[in-house]
N, C-alpha and C positions, 0 to 999 in steps of 0.2 A: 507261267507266262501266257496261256493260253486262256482264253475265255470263252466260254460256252453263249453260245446265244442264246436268246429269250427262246424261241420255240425250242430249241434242244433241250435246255434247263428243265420245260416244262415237260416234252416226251421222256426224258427221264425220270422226274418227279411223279407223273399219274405210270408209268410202266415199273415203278416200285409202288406204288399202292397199289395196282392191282395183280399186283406179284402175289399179296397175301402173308410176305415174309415180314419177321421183322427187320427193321435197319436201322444203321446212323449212315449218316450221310454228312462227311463235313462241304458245308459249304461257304466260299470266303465271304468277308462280312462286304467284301467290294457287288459280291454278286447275290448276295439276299433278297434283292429289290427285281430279281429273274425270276423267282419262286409264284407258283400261281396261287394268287390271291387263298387264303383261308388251307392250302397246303400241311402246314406246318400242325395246325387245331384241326385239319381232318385227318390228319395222322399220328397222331400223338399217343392213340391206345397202342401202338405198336412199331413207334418210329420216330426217331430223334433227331434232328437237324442241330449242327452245330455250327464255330466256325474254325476249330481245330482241335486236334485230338492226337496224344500220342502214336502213331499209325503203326509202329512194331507193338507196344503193347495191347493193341487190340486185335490186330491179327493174330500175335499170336495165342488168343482168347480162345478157347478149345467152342466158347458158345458159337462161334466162326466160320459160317457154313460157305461162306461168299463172296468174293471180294470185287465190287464194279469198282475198275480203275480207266483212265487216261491210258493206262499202259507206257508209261515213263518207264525208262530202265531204273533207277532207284525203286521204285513201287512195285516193278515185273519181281528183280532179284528178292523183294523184300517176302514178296505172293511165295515165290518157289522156295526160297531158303526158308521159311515158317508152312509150308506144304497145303494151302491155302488157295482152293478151286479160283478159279477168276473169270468174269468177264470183261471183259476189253472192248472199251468205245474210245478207238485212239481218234484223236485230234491233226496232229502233225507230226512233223520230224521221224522219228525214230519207232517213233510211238505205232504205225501200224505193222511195222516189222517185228518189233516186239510181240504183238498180239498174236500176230502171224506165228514166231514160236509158241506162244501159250498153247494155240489151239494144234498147229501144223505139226507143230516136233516136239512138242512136249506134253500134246494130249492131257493137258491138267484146266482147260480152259476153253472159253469159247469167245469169237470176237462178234460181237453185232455187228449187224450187215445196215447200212445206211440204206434209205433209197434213193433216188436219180437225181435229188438237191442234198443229200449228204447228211441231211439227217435221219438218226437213228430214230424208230417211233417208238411209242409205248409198248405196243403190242410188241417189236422185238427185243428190247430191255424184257417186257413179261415174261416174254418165251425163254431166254436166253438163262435167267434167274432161276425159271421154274425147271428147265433143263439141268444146269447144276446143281439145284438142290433138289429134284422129286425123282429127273426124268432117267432113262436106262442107259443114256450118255452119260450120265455124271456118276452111277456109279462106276464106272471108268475113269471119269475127270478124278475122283477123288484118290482112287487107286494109284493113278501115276503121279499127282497131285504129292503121295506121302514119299512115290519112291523118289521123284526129285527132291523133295526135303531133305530123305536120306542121302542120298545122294551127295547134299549141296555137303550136307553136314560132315561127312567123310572127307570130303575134296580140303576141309579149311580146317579137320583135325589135327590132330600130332601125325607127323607123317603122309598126311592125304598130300596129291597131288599141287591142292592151292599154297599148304603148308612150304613141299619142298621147291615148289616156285617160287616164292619169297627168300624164301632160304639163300637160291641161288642168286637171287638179284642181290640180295646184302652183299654176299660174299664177292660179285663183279664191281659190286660200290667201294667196297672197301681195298678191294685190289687195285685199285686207280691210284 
């Protein structure tokens, strides 16, 4: 529901080219026409623009060093349940609280910091990027990055917590 604006689209766009990294980046076919001119062919030895993509099976692609999200709760749980570094350029709603745990309480992430009209630049997409995947924060990001994986993945096993919470709710549904 949210749309990026031209200049975001584009501080986003040149702060993953000069990240160095490779990427996909889905971008919706409503917002293609955001992208800075010749973008797409000056990125192409090492970067893929789409305009949708299964987003669990690429995450959880082990090639998967990085994930720049909106930080939606669906895409947060989806980062931590597949153990998937992230960076977080929230937009609205929920969405900067969310990032707020990625980085604050769950230390598997970082949120870019906008400047004083609210857009994130290139330079801190770059930084943010090269941080999770090169810098000495991120070998930490990735560290707790896998224990909440584990973590998630215990809670919604046989018997984990998220398990016997379901359990319980059947059981108050069907006692009615």
């Amino acid at each position: 529901m949210a749309a990026l604006s031209v200049e975001q689209m584009e501080e986003i766009a040149w702060g993953l080219k000069r990240s160095e990294s490779y990427f996909l980046w889905v971008v919706r076919r409503s917002e293609t026409d955001k992208l800075p001119n010749f973008f797409v062919e000056e990125t192409s030895h090492k970067g893929l623009v789409v305009s949708w993509c299964p987003q669990l099976e690429v995450l959880n692609n082990q090639a998967v060093g990085c994930f720049v999200t909106h930080s939606g709760w669906n895409s947060t749980l989806e980062g931590v349940s597949l153990g998937v570094p992230m960076v977080g350029i929230p937009q609205w709603t929920d969405q900067t609280l969310n990032a707020k745990f990625v980085q604050d309480i769950w230390g598997m992430g970082l949120r870019a910091q906008p400047d004083e009209k609210g857009i994130v630049s290139r330079e801190e997409v770059e930084r943010c990027i090269m941080e999770v995947m090169e810098g000495e924060k991120g070998k930490q990001i990735r560290k707790n990055a896998i224990k909440w994986k584990d973590l998630a993945r215990e809670a919604v096993g046989g018997g984990g917590s998220s398990d016997k919470n379901i359990d319980e709710f059947i059981a108050k549904l069907v006692g009615f």
